[in-house]
C-alpha positions in Angstrom: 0.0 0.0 0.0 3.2 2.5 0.8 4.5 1.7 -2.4 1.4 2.3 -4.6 0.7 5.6 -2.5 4.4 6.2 -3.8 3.7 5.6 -7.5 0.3 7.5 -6.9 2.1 10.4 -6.1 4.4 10.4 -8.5 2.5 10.1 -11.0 0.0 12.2 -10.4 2.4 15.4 -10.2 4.4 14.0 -13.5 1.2 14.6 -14.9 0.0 17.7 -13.9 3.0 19.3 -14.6 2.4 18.5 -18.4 -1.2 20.4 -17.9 -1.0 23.6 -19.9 -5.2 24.4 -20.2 -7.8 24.5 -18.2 -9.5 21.4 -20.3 -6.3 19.6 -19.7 -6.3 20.3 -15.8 -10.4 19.5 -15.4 -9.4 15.6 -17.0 -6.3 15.5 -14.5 -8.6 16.4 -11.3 -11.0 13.6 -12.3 -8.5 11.2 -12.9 -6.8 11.9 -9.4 -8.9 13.9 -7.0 -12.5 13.2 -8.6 -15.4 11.6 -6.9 -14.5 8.3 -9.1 -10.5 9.3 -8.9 -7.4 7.6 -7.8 -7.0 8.6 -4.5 -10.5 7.8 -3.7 -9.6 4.7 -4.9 -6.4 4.4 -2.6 -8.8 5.7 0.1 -11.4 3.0 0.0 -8.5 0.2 0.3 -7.3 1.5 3.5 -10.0 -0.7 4.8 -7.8 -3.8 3.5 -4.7 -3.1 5.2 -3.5 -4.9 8.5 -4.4 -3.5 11.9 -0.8 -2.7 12.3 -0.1 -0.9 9.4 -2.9 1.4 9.0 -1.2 4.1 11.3 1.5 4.3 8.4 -0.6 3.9 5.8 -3.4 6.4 7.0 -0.3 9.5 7.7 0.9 8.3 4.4 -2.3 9.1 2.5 -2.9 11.7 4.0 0.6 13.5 2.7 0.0 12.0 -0.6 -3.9 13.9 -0.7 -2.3 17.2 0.8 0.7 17.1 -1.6 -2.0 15.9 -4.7 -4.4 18.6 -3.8 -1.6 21.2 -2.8 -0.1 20.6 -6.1 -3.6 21.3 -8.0 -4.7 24.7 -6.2 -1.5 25.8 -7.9 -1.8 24.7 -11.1 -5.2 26.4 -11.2 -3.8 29.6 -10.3 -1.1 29.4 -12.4 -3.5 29.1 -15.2 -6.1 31.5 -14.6 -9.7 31.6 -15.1 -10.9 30.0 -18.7 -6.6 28.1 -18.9 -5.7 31.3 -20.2 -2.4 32.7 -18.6 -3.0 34.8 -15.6 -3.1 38.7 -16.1 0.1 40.4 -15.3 -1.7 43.7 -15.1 -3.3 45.1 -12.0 -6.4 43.4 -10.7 -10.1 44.9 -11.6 -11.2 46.4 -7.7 -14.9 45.3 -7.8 -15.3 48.0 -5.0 -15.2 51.1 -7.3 -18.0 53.1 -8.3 -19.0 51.9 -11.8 -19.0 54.2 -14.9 -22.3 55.6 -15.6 -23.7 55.6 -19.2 -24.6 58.3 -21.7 -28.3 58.6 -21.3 -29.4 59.4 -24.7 -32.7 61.9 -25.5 -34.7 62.5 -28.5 -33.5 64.3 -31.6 -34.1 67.9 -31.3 -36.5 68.2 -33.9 -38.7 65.4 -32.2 -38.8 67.6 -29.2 -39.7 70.9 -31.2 -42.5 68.7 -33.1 -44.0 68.1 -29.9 -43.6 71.2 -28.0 -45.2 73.1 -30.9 -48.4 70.2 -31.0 -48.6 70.9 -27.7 -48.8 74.7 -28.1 -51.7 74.7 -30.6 -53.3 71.9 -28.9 -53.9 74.6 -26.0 -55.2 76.7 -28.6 -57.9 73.8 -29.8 -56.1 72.3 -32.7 -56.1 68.2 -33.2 -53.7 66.6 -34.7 -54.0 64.9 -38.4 -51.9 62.9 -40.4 -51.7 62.1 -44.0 -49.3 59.8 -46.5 -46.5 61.2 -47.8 -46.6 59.3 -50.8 -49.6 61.4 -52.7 -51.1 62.2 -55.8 -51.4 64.8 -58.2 -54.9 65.8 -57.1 -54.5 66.2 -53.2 -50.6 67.8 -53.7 -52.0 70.5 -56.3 -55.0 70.1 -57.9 -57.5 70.6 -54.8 -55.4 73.5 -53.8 -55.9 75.8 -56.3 -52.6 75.7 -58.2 -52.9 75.5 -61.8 -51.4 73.0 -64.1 -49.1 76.1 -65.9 -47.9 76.9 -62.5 -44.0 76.2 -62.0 -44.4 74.3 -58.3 -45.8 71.5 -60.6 -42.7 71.4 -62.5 -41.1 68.1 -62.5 -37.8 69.7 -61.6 -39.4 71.1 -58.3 -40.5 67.8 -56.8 -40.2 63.7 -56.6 -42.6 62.0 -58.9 -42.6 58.4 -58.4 -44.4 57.5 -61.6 -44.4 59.7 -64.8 -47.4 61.5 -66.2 -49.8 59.3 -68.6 -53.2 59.0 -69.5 -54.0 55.4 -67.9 -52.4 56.4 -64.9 -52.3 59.9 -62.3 -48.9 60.5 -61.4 -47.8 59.6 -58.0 -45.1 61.9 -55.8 -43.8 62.4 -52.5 -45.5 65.1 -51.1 -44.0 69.0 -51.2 -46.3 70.2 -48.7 -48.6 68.8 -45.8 -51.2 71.2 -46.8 -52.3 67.6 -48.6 -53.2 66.7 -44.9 -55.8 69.6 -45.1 -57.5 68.7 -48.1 -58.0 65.2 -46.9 -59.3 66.0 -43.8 -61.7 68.1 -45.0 -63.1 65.7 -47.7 -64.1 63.2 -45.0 -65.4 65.9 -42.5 -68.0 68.4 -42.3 -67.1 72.0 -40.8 -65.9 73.4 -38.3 -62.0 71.8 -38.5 -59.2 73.0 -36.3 -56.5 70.9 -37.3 -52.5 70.6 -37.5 -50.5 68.5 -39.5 -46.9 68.1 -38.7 -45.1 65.7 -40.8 -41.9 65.1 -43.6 -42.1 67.3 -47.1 -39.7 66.6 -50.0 -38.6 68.9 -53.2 -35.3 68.7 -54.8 -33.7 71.7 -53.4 -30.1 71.9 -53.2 -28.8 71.4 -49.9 -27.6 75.0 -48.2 -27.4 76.6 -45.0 -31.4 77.1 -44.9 -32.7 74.4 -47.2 -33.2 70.7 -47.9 -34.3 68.0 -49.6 -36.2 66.6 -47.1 -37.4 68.6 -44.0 -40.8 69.2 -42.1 -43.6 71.1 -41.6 -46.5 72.2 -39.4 -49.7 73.0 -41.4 -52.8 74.3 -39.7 -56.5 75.1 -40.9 -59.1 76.5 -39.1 -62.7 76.7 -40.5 -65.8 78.0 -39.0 -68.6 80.5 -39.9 -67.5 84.5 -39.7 -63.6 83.3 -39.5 -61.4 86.2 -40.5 -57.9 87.7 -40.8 -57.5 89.2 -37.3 -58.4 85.4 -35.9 -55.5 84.3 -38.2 -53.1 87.1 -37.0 -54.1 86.5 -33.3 -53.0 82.9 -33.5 -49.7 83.4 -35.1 -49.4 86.2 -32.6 -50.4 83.9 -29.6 -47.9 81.3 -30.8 -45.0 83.4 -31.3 -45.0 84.7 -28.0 -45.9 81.4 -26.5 -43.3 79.5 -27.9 -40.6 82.2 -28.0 -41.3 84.4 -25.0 -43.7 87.5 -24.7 -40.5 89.7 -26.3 -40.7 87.7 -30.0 -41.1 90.4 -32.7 -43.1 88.9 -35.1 -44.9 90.7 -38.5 -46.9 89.5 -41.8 -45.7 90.9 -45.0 -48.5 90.5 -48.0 -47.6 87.5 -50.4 -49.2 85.0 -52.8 -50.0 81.5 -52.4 -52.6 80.1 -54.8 -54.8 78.2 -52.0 -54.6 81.3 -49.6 -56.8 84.6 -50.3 -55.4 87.5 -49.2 -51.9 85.8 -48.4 -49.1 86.9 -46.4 -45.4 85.9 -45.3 -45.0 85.3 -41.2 -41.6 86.5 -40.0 -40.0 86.6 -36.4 -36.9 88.3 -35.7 -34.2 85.7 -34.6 -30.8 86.0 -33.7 -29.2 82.9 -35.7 -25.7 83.6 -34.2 -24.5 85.0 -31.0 -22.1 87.1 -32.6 -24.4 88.7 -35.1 -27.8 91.2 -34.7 -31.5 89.7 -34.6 -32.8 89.4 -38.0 -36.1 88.7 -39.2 -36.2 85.3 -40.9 -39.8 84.6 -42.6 -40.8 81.1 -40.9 -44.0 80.2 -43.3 -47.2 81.2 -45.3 -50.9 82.1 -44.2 -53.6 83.4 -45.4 -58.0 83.0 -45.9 -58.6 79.6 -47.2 -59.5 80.8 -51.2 -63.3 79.8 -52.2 -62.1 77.6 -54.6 -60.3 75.2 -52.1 -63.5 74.7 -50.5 -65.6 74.5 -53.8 -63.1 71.9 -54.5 -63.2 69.7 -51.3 -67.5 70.2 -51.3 -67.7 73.1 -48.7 -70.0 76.1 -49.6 -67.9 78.8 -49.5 -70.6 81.5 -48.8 -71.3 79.9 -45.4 -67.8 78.8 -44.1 -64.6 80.7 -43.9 -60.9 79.8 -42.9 -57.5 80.0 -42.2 -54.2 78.4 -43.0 -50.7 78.5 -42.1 -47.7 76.8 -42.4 -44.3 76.8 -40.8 -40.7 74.8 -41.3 -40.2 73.2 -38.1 -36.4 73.2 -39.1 -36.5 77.0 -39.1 -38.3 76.9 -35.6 -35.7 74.9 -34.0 -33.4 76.9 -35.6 -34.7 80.1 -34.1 -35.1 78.4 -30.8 -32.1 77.1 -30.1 -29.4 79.2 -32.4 -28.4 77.0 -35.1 -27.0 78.9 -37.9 -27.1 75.7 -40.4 -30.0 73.3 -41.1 -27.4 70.4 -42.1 -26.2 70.7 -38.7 -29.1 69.2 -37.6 -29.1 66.5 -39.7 -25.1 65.0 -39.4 -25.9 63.1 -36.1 -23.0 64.8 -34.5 -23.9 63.7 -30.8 -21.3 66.1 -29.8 -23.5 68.9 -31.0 -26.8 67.4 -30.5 -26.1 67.1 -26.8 -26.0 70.8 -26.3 -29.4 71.2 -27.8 
């Protein structure tokens, strides 16, 4: 029994020294130190020694398991966790503070969206939506604007299929005042409505235009509706949004859905080092009879308004930004400050 405990041991640290991973070293402890192993083998035949050499025997195992086992703790911790080698480098203190993550937030323009739903929605105005694939009809037809007229040209917007007679051309839409008509052909009067959403025309990309940008249309119709309750709006929501100080004036334009018409400006210092100057931020004007002729509403009886602003230019004015393509590179560096 000595003599195999010798051999045991011998063997058993030949081996292990050979063990370079940690697949290697888990075969070695079953082998040796397992519930099935070796020296639980050498263990259960202590039982079959003589009376009077089972003192010997029993000390002897007992050096052989502490040597065995001794001789494995190392090994392990030679190898490290996983049998790779163990890390030179200083140890990871689980005791310090963890880094804390970037929280992220919406896109700037999400949050202007909202904030300026949430101003008209004080003043009344529901929400509509609309697709911005549309046709011919809803994009120009039903808003007044004549086929000679040079928004229509193919060079100012995105037609999807070309003009034909077996089929209306198809385009994404240049204007959410599409929104507008459609609401109104499925609903009778009186409409207080917005309807923020993406626009597309081929513009060429500058510091105050884009291909693809948004808007925020509204349209008010009721009986006896007139310019001062389109003026007062604007008015309300320029000082809402901006602060009681925003400067804000309509200049007289031309829009061929809009009767009178006029330009809304605000005065808006795009860069700190530079004056306040008055940057126009959309159209407005009296719905024109023929829009409502058009849509089945009885112009004699019903009257309205519409506006609409580029939400780009609002956040612009809000929050400084001298370039629209700023706010569409997905610099977080500068997002983060908005």
């Amino acid at each position: 029994m000595l003599q195999q405990l010798e051999e045991l041991e011998q063997s058993a640290l030949r081996e292990l020294s050979a063990v370079a991973d940690a697949d290697a070293l888990e075969q070695w402890r079953i082998a040796y130190v397992g519930a099935k192993g070796k020296l639980k083998s050498m263990a259960a035949g202590l039982k079959d020694v003589p009376r009077e050499e089972k003192p010997a025997v029993g000390k002897r195992l007992n050096e052989v398991k502490q040597a065995i086992e001794g001789a494995f703790e190392s090994k392990k911790n030679e190898l490290g966790s996983g049998g790779a080698p163990k890390c030179s480098g200083p140890m990871l203190d689980l005791t310090e503070p963890g880094l804390v993550p970037a929280i992220g937030r919406r896109h700037v323009l999400s949050r202007v969206r909202d904030e300026l739903v949430d101003v008209f929605g004080r003043m009344g105005f529901s929400v509509a939506q609309g697709p911005e694939l549309e046709d011919d009809e809803h994009n120009f037809v039903k808003l007044n604007i004549p086929a000679e007229h040079p928004a229509r040209e193919a060079s100012e917007n995105f037609y999807i299929e070309e003009q034909s007679a077996s089929a209306e051309p198809r385009m994404l839409r240049s204007q959410t005042s599409t929104v507008q008509i459609r609401v109104m052909e499925n609903h009778q009067p009186p409409l207080k409505i917005i309807s923020p959403g993406r626009v597309y025309r081929p513009d060429t990309v500058d510091a105050t235009h884009s291909f693809m940008f948004h808007q925020l249309e509204g349209l008010y119709v009721d009986r006896n509706v007139t310019m001062v309750d389109l003026k007062t709006t604007l008015f309300q929501f320029a000082r809402s949004y901006f602060g009681p100080e925003a400067e804000v004036r309509l200049v007289p334009s031309y829009f061929p859905f809009t009767e009178p018409s006029a330009e809304f400006y605000m005065k808006i210092r795009l860069r700190q080092d530079k004056p306040p100057e008055w940057v126009e931020l959309g159209g407005c004007g009296m719905v024109d009879p023929a829009v409502f002729e058009a849509v089945g509403y009885d112009p004699e009886e019903w009257q309205g308004f519409a506006f609409g602003f580029g939400i780009e230019r609002i956040a612009m004015g809000k929050y400084g930004v001298p370039d629209i393509r700023m706010l569409f590179e997905n610099d977080v560096r500068f997002l983060s400050q908005l």
